[in-house]
VONUNU-384589 format. One record per residue (C-alpha): residue number from 0; chain; y, x, z. Coordinates in Angstrom, 1 decimal. Each point is the difference from the previous one (the first is absolute). Last residue first. Example, Ala and Ser with C-alpha at 12.3 -4.5 7.8 and 13.67 -1.06 7.14 Angstrom:
2
seq = 1 | mol = A | c2 = -1.1 | c1 = 13.7 | c3 = 7.1
seq = 0 | mol = A | c2 = -3.4 | c1 = -1.4 | c3 = 0.7
! end
This chain:
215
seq = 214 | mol = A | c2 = 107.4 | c1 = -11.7 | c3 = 66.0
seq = 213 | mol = A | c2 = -0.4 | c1 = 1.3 | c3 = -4.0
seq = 212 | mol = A | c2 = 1.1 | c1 = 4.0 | c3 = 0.5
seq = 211 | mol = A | c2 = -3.3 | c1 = 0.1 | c3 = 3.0
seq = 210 | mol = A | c2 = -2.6 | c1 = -1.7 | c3 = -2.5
seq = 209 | mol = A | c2 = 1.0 | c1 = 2.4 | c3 = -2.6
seq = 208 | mol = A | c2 = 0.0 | c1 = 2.7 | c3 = 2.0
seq = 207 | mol = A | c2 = -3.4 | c1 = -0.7 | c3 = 0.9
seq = 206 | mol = A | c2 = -1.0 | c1 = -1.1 | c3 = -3.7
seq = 205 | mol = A | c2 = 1.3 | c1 = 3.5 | c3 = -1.0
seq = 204 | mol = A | c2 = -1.8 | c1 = 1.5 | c3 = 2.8
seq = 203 | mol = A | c2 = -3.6 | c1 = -1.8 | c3 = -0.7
seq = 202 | mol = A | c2 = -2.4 | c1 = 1.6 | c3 = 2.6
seq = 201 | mol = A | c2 = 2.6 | c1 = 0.1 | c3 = 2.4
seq = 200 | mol = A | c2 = -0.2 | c1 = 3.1 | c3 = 1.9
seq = 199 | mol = A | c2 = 3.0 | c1 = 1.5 | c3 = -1.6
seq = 198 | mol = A | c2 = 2.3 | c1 = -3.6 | c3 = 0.2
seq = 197 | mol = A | c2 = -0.5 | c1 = -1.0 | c3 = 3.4
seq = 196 | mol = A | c2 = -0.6 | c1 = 3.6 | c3 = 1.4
seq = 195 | mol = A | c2 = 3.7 | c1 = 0.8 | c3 = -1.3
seq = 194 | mol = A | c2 = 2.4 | c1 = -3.0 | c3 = 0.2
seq = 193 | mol = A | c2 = 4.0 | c1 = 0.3 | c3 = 0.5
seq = 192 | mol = A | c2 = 1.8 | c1 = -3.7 | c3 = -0.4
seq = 191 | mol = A | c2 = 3.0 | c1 = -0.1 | c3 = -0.8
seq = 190 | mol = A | c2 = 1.6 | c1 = -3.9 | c3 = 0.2
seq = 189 | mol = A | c2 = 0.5 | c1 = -0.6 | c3 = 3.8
seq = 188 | mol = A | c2 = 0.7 | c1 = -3.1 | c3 = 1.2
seq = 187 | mol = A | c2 = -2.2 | c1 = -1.8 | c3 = 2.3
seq = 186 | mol = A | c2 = -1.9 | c1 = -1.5 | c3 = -3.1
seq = 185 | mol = A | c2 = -0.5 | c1 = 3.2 | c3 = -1.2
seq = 184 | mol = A | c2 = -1.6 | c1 = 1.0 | c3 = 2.6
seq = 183 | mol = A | c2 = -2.2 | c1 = -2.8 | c3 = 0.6
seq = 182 | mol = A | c2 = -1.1 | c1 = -0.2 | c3 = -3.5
seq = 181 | mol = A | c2 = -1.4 | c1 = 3.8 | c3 = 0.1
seq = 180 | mol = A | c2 = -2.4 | c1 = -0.6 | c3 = 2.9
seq = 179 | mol = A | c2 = -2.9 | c1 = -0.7 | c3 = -1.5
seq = 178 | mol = A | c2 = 0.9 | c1 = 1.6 | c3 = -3.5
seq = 177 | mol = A | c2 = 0.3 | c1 = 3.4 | c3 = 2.6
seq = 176 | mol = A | c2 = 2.9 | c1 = 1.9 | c3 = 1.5
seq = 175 | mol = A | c2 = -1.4 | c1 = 2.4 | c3 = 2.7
seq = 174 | mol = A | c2 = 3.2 | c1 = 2.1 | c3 = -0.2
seq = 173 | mol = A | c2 = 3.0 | c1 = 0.0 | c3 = -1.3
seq = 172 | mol = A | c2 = 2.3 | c1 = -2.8 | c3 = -0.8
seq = 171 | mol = A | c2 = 3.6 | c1 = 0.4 | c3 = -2.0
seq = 170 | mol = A | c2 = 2.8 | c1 = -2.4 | c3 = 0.9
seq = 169 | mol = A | c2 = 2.9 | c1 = 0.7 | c3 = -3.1
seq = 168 | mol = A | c2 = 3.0 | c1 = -0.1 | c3 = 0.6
seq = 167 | mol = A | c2 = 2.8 | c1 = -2.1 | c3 = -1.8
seq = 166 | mol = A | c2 = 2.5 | c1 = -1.2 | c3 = 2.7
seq = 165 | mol = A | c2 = 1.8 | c1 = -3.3 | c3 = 0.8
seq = 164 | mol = A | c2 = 0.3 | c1 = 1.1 | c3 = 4.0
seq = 163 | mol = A | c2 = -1.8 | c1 = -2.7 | c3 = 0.8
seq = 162 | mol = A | c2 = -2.4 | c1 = 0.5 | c3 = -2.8
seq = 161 | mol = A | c2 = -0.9 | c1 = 3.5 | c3 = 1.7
seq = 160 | mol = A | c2 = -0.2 | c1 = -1.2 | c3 = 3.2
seq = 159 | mol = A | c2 = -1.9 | c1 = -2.8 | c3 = -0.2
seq = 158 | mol = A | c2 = -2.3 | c1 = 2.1 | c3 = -2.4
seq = 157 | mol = A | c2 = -0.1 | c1 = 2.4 | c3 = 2.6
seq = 156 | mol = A | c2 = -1.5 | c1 = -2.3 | c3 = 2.5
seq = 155 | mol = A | c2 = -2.5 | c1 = -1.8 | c3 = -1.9
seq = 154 | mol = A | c2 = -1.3 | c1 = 3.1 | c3 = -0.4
seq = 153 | mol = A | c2 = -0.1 | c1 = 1.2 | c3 = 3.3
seq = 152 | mol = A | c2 = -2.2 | c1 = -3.3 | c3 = 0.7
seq = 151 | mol = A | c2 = -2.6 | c1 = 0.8 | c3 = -2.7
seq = 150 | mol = A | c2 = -0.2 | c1 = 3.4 | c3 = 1.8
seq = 149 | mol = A | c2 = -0.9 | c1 = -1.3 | c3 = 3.0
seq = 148 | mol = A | c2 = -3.8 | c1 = -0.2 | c3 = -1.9
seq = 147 | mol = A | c2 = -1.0 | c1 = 3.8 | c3 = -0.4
seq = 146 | mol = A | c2 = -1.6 | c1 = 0.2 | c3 = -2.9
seq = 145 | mol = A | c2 = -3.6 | c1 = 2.0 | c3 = 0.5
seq = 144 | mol = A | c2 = 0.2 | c1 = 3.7 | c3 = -1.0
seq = 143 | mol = A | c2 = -1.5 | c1 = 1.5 | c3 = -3.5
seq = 142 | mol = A | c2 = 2.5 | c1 = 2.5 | c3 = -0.6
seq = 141 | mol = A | c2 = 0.5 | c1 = 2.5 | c3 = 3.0
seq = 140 | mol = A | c2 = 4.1 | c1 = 1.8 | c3 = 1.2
seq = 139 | mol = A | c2 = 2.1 | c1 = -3.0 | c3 = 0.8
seq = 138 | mol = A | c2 = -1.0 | c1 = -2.4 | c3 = 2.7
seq = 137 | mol = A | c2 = -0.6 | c1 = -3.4 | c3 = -2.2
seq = 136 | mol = A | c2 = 2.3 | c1 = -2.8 | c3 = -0.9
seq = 135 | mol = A | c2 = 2.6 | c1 = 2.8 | c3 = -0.9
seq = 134 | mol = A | c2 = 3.2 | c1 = -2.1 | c3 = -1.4
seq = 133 | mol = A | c2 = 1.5 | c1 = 1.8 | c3 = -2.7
seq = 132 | mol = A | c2 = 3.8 | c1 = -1.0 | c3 = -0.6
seq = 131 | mol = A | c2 = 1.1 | c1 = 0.5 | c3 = -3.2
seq = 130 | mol = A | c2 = 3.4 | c1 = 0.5 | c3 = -1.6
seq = 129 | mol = A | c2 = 2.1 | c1 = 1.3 | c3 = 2.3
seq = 128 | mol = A | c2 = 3.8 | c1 = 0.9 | c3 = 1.2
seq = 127 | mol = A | c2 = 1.0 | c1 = -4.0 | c3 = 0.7
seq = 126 | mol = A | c2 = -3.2 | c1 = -0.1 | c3 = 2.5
seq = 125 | mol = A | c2 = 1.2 | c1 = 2.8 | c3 = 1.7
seq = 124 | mol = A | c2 = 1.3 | c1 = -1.8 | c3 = 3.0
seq = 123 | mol = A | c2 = -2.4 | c1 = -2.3 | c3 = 0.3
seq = 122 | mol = A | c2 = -3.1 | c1 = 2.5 | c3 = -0.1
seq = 121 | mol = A | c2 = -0.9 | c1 = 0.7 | c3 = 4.0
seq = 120 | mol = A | c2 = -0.2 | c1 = -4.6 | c3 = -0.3
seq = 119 | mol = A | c2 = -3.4 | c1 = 0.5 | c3 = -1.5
seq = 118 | mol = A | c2 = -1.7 | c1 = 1.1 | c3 = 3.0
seq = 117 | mol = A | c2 = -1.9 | c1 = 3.4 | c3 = 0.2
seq = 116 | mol = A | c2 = -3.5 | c1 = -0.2 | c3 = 1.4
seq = 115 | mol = A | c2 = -1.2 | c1 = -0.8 | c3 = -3.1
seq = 114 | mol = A | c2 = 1.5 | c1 = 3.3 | c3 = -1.7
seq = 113 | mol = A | c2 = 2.9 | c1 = -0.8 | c3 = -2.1
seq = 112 | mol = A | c2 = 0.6 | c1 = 1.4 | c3 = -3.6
seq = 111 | mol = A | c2 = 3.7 | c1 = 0.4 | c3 = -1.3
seq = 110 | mol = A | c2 = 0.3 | c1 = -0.1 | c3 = -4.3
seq = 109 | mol = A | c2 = 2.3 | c1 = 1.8 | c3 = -2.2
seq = 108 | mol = A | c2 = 0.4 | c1 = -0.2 | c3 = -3.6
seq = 107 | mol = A | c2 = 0.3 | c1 = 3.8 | c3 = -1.6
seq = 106 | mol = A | c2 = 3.4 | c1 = 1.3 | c3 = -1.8
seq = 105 | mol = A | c2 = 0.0 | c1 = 2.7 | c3 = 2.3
seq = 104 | mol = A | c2 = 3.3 | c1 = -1.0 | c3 = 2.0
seq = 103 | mol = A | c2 = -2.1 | c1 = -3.3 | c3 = 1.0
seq = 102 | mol = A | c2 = -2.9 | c1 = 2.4 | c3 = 1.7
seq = 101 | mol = A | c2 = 2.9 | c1 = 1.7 | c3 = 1.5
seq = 100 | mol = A | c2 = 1.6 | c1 = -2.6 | c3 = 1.4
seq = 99 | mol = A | c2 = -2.9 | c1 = -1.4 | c3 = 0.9
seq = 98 | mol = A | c2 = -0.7 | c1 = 2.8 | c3 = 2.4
seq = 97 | mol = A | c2 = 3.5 | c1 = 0.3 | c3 = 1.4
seq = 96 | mol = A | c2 = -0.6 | c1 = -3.7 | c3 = 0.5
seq = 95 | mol = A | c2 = -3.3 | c1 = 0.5 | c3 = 2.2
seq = 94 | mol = A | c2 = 1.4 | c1 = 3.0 | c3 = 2.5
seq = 93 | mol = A | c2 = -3.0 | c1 = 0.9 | c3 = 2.0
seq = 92 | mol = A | c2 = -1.8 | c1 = -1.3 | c3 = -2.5
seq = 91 | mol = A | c2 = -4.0 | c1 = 0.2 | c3 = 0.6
seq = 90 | mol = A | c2 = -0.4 | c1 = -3.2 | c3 = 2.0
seq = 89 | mol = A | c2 = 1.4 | c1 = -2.0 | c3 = -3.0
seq = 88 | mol = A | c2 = -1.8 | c1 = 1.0 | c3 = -2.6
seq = 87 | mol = A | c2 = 1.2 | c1 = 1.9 | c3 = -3.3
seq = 86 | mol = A | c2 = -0.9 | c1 = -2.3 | c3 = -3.2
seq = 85 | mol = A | c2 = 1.1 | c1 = 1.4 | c3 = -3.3
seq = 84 | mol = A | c2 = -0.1 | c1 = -2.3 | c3 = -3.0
seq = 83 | mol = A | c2 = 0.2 | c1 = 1.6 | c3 = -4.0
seq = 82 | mol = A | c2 = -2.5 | c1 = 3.4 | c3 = 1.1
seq = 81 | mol = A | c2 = 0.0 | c1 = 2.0 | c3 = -2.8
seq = 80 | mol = A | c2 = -1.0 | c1 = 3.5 | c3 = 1.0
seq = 79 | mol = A | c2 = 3.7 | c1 = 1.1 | c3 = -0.1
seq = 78 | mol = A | c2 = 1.2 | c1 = -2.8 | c3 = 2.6
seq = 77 | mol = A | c2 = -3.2 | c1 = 1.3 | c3 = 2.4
seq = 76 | mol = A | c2 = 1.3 | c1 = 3.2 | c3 = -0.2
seq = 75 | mol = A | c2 = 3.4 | c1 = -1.2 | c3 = 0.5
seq = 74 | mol = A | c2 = -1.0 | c1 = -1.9 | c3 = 3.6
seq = 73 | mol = A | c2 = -1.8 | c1 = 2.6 | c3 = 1.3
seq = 72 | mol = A | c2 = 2.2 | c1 = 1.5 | c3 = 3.0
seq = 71 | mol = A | c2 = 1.4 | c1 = -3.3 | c3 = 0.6
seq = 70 | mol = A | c2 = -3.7 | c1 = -1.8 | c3 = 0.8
seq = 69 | mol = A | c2 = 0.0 | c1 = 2.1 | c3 = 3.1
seq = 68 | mol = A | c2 = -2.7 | c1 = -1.3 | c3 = 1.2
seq = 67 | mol = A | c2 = -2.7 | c1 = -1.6 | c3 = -2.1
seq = 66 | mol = A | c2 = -1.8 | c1 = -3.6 | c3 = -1.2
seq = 65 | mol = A | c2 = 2.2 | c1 = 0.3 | c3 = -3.3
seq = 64 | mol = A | c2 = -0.5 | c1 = -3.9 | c3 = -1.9
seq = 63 | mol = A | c2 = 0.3 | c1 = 1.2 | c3 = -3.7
seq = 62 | mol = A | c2 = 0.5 | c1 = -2.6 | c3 = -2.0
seq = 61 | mol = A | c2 = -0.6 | c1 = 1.0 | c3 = -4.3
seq = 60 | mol = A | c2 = 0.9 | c1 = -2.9 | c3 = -2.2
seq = 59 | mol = A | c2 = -1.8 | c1 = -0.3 | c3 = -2.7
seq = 58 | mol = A | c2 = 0.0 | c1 = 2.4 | c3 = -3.5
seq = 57 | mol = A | c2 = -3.3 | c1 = 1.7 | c3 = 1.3
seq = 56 | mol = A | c2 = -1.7 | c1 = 3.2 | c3 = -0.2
seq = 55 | mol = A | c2 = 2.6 | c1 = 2.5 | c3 = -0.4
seq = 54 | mol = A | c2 = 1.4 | c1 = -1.5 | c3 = 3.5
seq = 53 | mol = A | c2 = -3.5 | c1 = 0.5 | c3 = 1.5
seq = 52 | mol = A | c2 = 0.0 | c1 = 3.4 | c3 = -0.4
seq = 51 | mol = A | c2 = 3.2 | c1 = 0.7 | c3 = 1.4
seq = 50 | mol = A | c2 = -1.0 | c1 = -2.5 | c3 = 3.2
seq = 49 | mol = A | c2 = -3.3 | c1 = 3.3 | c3 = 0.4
seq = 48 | mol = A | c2 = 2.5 | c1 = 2.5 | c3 = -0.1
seq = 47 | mol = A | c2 = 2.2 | c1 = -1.7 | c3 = 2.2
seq = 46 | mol = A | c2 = -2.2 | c1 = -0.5 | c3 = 3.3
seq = 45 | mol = A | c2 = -3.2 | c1 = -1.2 | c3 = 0.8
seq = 44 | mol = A | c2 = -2.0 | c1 = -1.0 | c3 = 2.8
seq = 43 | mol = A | c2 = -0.1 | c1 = 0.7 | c3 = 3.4
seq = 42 | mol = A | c2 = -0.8 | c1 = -1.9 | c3 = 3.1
seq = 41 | mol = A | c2 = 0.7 | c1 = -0.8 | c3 = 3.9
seq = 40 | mol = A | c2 = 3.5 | c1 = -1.0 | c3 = -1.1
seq = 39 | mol = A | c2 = 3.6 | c1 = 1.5 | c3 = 1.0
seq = 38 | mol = A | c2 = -1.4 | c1 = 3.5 | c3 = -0.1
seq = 37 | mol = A | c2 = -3.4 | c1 = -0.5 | c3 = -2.5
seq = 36 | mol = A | c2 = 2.5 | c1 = 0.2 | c3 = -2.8
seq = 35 | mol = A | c2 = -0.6 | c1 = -3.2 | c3 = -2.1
seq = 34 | mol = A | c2 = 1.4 | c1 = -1.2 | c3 = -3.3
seq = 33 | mol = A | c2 = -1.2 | c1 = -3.4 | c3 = -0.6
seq = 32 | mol = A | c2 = 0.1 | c1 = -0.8 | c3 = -4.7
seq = 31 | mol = A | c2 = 0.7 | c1 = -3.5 | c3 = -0.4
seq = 30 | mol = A | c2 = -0.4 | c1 = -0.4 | c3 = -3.5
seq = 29 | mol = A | c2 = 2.4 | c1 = -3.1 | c3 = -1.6
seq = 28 | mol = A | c2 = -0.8 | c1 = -3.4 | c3 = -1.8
seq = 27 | mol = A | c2 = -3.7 | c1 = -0.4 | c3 = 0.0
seq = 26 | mol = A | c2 = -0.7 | c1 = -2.3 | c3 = -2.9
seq = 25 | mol = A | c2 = -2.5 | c1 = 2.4 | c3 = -1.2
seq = 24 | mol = A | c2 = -0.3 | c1 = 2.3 | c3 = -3.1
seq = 23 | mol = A | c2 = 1.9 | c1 = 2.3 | c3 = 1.6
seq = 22 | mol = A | c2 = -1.9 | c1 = -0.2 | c3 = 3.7
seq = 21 | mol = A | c2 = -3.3 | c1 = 0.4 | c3 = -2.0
seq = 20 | mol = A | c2 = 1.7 | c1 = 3.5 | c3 = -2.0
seq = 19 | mol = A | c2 = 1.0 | c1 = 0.7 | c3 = 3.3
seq = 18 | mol = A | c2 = -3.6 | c1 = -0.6 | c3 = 1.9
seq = 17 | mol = A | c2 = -2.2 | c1 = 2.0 | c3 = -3.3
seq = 16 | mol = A | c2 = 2.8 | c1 = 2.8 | c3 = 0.6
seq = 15 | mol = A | c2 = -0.7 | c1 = 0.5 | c3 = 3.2
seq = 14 | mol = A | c2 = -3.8 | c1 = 0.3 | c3 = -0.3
seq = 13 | mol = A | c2 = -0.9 | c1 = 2.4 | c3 = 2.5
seq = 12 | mol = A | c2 = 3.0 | c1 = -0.9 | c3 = 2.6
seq = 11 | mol = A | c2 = -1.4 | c1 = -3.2 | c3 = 0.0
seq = 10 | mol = A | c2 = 2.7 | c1 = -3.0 | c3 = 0.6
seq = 9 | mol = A | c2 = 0.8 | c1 = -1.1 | c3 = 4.1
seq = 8 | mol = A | c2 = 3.3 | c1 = 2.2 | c3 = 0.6
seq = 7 | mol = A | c2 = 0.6 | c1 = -1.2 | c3 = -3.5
seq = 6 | mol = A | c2 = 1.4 | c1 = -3.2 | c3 = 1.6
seq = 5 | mol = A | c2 = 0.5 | c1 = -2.9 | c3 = -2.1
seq = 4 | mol = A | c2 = 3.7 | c1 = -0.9 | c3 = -0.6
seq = 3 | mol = A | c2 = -0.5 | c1 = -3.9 | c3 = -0.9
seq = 2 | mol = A | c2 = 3.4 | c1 = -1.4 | c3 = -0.2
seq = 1 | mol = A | c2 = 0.1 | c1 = -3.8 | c3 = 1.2
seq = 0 | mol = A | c2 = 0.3 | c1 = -3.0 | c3 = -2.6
! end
């Protein structure tokens, strides 16, 4: 069965701890909590103070996905908030293993996120270093985009490449993942999938996430 790590991006920031204490008593199995800096993304949203929080409100696994530059400089405060999975991107490492190195050094797991324009082979040589890989089916920054379809194909790729090379990383989705579309991408490989309006806007989220955890 996939990991459901709904997005909180996408939860009511008036009634936060009505959509954790739902996400708790769900079989959602990690909060994926998008840190955005309006510098690498057209957006901002939250930062440490508001991941701390979340940590004292859930036992589950806590992935934060860091949509920022300089992901170095904020890497411990983000460790001390709670966060279990750090995700740096790509396009914002000037010097990617230096960054998982650290990431590793600080007791966190550590993920690598690639834009859509990026192509899954820019991981190949780090794939022994990480733990996730977090395709971006949408351009980063806005919940609520449309799944962009070539990412079915990247999939397929990186799960050639990562059983090829006899590895255990994970293939994490996000963006514009809906129960339409869910069954595709998990039949093309990947096995995290990251859903926010699908699960928020539902008028049944437990059923949704239910629905999703059962494909």
């Amino acid at each position: 069965m996939p990991i459901i790590a709904p997005s909180l991006l996408s939860a009511n920031f008036l009634n936060l701890d009505a959509d954790c204490k739902m996400l708790n008593e769900s079989q959602a199995d990690w909060y994926h909590l998008d840190v955005m800096d309006g510098r690498f993304v057209p957006n901002i949203s939250f930062g440490p103070m508001l991941i701390e929080f979340f940590r004292k409100a859930t036992t589950k696994v806590c992935d934060v996905h860091l949509m920022i530059e300089e992901p170095e400089k904020y890497a411990e405060q983000f460790k001390n908030a709670g966060a279990d999975i750090l995700t740096v991107h790509f396009e914002a490492c000037t010097h990617l293993h230096r960054n998982i190195q650290q990431i590793k050094g600080l007791g966190m797991k550590a993920g690598v996120a690639l834009n859509p324009h990026t192509p899954v082979s820019s991981v190949s040589d780090i794939l022994h270093d990480i733990d996730l890989v977090c395709l971006m089916s949408v351009n980063p920054g806005f919940g609520g985009q449309k799944f962009i379809p070539f990412t079915l194909e990247k999939i397929k790729q990186l799960r050639k490449m990562i059983d090829e090379k006899g590895l255990n990383v994970h293939i994490e989705i996000d963006g514009g993942v809906t129960l339409e579309n869910a069954p595709y991408i998990i039949a093309a490989g990947a096995d995290v999938l990251v859903a926010g309006n699908t699960v928020f806007k539902s008028a049944d989220q437990k059923a949704t996430i239910a629905q999703l955890k059962a494909l």
